[in-house]
C-alpha positions as CSV (number, residue, x, y, z in Angstrom):
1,X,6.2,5.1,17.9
2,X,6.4,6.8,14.6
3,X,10.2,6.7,14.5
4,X,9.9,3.1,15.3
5,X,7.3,2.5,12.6
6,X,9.5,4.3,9.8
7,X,12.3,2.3,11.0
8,X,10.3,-1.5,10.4
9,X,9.1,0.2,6.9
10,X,13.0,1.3,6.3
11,X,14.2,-2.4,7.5
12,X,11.3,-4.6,5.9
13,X,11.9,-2.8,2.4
14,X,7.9,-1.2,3.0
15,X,9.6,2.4,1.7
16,X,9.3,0.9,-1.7
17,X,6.0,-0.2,-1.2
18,X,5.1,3.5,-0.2
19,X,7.3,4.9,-3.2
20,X,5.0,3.2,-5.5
21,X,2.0,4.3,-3.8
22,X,3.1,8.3,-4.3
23,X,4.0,7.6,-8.0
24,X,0.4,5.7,-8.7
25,X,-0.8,9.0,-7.2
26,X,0.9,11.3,-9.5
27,X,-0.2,9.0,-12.2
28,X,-3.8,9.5,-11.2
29,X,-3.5,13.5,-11.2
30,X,-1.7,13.6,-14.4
31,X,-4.5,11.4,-16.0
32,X,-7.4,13.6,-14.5
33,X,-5.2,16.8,-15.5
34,X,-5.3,15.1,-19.4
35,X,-8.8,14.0,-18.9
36,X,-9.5,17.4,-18.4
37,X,-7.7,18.9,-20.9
38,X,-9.4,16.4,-23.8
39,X,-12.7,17.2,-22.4
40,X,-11.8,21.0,-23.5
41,X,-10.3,19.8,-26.8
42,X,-13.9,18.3,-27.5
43,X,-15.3,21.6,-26.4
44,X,-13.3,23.0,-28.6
45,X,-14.1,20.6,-31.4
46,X,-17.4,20.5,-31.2
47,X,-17.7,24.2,-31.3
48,X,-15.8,24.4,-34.4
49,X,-17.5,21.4,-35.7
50,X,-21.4,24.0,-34.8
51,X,-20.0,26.6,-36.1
52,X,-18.7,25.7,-39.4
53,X,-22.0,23.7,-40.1
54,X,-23.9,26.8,-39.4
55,X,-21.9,28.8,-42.0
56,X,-22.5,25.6,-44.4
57,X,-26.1,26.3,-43.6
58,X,-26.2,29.8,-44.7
59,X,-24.3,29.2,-47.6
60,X,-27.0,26.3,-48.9
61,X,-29.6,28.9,-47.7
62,X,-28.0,31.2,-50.1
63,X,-27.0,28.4,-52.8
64,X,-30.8,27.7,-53.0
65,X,-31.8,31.2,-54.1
66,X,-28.7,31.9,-56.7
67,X,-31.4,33.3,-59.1
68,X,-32.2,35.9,-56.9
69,X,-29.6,37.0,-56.0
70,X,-28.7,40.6,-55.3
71,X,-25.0,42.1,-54.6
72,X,-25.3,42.0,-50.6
73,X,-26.5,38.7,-51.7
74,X,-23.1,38.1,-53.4
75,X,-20.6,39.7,-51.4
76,X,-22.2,37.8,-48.3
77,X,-21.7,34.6,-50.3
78,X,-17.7,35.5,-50.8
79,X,-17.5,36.2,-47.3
80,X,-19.4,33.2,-46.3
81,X,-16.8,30.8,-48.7
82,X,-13.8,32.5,-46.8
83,X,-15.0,32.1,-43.6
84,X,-16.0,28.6,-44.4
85,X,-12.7,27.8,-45.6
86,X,-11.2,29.1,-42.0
87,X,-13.7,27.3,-39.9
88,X,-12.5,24.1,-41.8
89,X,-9.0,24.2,-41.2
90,X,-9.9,25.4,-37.2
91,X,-12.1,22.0,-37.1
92,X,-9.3,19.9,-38.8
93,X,-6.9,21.2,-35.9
94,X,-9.1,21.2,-33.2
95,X,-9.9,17.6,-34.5
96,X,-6.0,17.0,-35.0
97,X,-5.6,18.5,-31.1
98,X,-8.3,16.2,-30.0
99,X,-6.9,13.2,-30.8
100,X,-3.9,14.1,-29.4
101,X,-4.9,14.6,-26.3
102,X,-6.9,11.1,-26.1
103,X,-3.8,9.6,-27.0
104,X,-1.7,11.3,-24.1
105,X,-4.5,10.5,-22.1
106,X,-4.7,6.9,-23.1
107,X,-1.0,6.6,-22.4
108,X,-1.6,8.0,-19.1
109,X,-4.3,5.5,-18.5
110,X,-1.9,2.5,-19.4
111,X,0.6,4.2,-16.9
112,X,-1.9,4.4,-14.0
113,X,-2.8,0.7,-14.5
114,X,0.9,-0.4,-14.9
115,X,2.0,1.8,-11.6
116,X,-1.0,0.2,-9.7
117,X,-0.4,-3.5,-10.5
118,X,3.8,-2.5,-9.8
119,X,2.4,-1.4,-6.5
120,X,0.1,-4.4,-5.9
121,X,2.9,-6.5,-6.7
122,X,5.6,-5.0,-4.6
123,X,3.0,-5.3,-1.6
124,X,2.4,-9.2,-2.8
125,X,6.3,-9.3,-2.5
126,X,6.9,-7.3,1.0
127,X,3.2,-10.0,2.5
128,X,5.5,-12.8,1.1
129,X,8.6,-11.4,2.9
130,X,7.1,-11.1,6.5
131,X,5.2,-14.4,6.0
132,X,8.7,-15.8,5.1
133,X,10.3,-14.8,8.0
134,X,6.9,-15.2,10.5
135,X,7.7,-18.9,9.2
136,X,10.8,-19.1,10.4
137,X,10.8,-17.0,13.2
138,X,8.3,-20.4,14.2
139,X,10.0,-23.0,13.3
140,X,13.3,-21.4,15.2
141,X,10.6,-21.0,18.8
142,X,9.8,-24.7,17.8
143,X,13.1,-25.7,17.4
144,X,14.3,-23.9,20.9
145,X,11.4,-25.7,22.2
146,X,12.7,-29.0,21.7
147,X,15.8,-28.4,22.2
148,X,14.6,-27.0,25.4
149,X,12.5,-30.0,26.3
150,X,15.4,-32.2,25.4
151,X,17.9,-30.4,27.7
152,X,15.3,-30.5,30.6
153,X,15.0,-34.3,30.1
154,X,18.9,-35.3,29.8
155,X,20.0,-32.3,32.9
156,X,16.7,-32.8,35.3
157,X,15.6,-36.1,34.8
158,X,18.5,-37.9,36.0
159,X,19.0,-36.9,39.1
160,X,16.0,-38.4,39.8
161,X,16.5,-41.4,38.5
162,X,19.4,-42.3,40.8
163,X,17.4,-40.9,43.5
């Protein structure tokens, strides 16, 4: 039976149909694979993003005593404006590696919906096909019918009417 079956899909052009089904698949697990790998570049963001403000918090901590300042107090500043300056550029490219990866995943979103409604239409297409040929296949049993009923009449019927 399943030999049979993969033999109608084969002859009715269904393989396609199932072809597109696989690739909308793949589509899907790529998208969740990007979705997942965004949701870590806004980790990643956001922690950069917490701890660079914290640093900018100690620094105006620091800022706001500058009278009293001892020279802990000022080596901790210098060290404080370095790291700042690090913790900026790691937000700018964990910012810059976010919005990359919403972009690939965007894309990947377009590509789901454009493999689905290829698939949707390919099925639309191979429905057509069978209604297509379930019409014909009915007007050709009609058709024998009456040619049928026609035979019957001009073969059987007149013999009995000389009779």
């Amino acid at each position: 039976m399943r030999v049979l079956s993969g033999r109608w899909n084969e002859v009715s052009g269904y393989e396609a149909v199932e072809a597109l089904k696989k690739d909308v698949e793949l589509a899907e697990q790529r998208l969740a694979s990007l979705r997942a790998q965004q949701n870590e570049a806004l980790q990643a963001h956001r922690k950069a993003v917490a701890q660079r403000s914290e640093t900018q918090r100690t620094l105006n901590d620091l800022l706001s005593r500058k009278s009293s300042w001892s020279s802990s107090d000022l080596a901790s500043y210098t060290a404080l404006l370095q790291s700042e300056h690090s913790e900026s550029a790691m937000e700018k490219e964990a910012g810059d590696k976010y919005e990359v990866a919403e972009r690939q995943r965007e894309r990947a979103w377009d590509d789901v919906v454009r493999k689905t409604l290829e698939r949707f239409h390919e099925e639309w297409r191979w429905s057509e096909r069978g209604r297509t040929l379930g019409n014909w296949v009915s007007a050709g049993v009609v058709g024998l019918n009456v040619v049928l009923f026609i035979t019957a009449i001009l073969i059987a019927k007149p013999p009995t009417r000389r009779a």
